[in-house]
C-alpha positions as CSV (number, residue, x, y, z in Angstrom):
1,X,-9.9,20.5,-8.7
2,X,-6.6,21.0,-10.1
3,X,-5.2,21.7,-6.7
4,X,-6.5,18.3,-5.4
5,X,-5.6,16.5,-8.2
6,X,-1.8,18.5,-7.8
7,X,-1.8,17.4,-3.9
8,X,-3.1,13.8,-4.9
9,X,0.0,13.7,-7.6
10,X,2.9,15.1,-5.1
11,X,1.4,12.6,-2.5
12,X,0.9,9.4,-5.2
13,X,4.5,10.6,-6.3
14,X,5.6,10.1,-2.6
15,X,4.3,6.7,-2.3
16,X,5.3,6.0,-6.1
17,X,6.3,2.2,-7.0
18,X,5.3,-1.0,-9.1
19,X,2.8,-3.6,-8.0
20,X,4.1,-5.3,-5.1
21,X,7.2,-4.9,-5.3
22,X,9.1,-5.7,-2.2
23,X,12.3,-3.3,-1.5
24,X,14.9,-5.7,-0.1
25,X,15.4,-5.4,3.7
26,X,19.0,-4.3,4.4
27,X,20.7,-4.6,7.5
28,X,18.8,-2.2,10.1
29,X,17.6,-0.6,6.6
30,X,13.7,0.0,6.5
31,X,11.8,-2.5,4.4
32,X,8.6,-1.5,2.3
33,X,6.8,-2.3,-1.0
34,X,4.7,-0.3,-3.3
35,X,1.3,-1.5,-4.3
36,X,0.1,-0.4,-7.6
37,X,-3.5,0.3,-8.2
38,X,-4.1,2.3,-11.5
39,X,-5.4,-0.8,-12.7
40,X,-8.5,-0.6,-10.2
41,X,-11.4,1.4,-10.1
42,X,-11.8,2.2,-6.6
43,X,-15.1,3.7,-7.0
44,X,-16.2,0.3,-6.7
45,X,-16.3,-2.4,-4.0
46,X,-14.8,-5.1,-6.1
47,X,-12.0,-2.3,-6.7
48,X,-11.6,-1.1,-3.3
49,X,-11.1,-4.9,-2.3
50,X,-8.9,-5.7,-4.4
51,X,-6.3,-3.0,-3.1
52,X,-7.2,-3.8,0.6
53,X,-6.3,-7.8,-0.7
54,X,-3.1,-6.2,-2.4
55,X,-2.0,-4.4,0.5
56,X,-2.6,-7.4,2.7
57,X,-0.5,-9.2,0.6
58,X,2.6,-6.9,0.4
59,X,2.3,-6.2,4.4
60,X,2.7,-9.8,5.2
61,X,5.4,-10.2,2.3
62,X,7.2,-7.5,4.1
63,X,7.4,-8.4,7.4
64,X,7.4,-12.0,6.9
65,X,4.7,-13.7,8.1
66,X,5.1,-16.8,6.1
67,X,8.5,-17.3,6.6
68,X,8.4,-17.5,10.5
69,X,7.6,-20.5,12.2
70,X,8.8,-19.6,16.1
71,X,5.2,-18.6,17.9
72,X,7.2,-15.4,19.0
73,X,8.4,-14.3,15.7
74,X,5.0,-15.3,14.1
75,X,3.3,-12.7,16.5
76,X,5.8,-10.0,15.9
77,X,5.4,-10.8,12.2
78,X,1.8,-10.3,12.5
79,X,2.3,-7.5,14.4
80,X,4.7,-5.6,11.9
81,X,2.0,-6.7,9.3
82,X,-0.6,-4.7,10.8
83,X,1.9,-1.7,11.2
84,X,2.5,-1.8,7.5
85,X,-1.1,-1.8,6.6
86,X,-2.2,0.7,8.5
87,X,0.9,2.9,7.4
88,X,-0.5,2.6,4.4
89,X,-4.3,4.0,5.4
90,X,-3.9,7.6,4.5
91,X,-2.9,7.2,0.7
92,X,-5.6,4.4,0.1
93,X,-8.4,6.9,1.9
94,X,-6.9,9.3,-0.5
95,X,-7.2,7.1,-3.2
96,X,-10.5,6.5,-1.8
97,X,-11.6,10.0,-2.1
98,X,-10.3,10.8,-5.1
99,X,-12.5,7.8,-7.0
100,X,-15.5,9.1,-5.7
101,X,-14.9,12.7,-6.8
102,X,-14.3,11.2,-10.6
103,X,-10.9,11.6,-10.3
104,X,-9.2,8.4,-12.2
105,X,-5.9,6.9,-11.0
106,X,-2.8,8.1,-12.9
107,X,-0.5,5.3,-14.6
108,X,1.5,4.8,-12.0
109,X,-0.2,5.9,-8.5
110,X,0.6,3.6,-5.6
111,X,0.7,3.4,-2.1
112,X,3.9,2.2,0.4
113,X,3.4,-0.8,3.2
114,X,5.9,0.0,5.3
115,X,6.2,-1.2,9.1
């Protein structure tokens, strides 16, 4: 159990951030934002949607889907939106996994959107 909860650490501190907290694009720099969820309990379905909602949230934030107004940037937006969530998959089934085997979020666990 210790392992897991060492390999759920190393990956957490991989993806490590604050709550939606958008990195600034730079020029041709790679944008992301880290999406807290210590604050959930993902063992439930309330919590669970919550963090879908939040990384939802940070995915459109990042690639800017309410800033675009052009039909052809809108569907690239969209498109880099669904990139970012599912880049985002792996650590939230983690997370996932980790809440139904008891194991409680650390302080600062979150997962990266990134397109």
């Amino acid at each position: 159990m210790l392992h897991n909860l060492a390999r759920a650490a190393a990956i957490a501190a991989f993806v490590a951030g604050t709550l939606l907290a958008p990195v600034p694009a730079q020029a041709g720099g790679e944008r992301s934002a880290n999406v807290r969820y210590s604050d959930l309990n993902l063992a439930s379905a309330t919590g669970k949607a919550m963090l879908e909602r939040r990384v939802a949230s940070a995915a459109d934030r990042v690639c800017g889907v309410a800033n675009e107004q052009m039909p052809r940037l809108i569907a690239a937006a969209r498109r880099c939106a669904a990139t970012a969530r599912e880049s985002a998959r792996p650590a939230i089934e983690l997370a996932y996994r980790n809440a139904a085997n008891g194991q409680l979020a650390a302080r600062d666990m979150s997962v990266t959107v990134a397109p």
